[in-house]
C-alpha positions, 0 to 999 in steps of 0.5 A, a space after each residue: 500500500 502505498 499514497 500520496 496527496 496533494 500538500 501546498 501543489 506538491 505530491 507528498 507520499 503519506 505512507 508505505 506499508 507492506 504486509 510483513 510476509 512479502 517484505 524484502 521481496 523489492 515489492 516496496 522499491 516496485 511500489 515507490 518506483 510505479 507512484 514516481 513513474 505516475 507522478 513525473 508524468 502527472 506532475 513532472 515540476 514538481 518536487 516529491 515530498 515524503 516523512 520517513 522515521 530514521 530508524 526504518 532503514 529499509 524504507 530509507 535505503 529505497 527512498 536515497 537509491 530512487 532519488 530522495 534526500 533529507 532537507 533538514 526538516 524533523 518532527 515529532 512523531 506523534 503516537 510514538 514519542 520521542 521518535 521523529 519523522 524526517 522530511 525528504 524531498 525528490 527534485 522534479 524531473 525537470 531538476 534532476 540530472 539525466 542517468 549515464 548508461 
């Protein structure tokens, strides 16, 4: 499972959930990799955000390797205090660079 809305113009991916039996099978990255496909074609100016708890570092490693970087942005997450969520931030096709084969 995977959504996004809009926040302020830009796409805001608001939560990844994958049922724990097909974990670590790529269907996460397969996800991220379909909804960003959609969105450049959608909303190809526009950057993509997301919130990401640090200590997920499986969701983290998929977001870094599909272009994602932290802005510096954190807060706390709400139901499981003191642990924060941070901000990362996708540049817009028009903004990224182009891969080398």
């Amino acid at each position: 499972m995977v959504g996004v809305f809009l926040a302020e113009g830009s796409p805001h991916v608001w939560g990844m959930w994958i049922h724990p039996t097909w974990r670590n099978r790529g269907v996460g990255r397969n996800l991220m990799v379909r909804l960003l496909a959609w969105l450049d074609k959608c909303s190809p100016d526009r950057p993509v955000i997301l919130d990401v708890n640090p200590s997920q570092a499986a969701a983290v490693g998929i977001y870094t390797a599909l272009g994602f970087r932290f802005n510096g942005v954190e807060e706390p997450l709400g139901h499981d205090p003191p642990a924060v969520v941070r901000q990362m931030v996708r540049r817009p096709r028009s903004m990224r660079k182009p891969r080398i084969a």
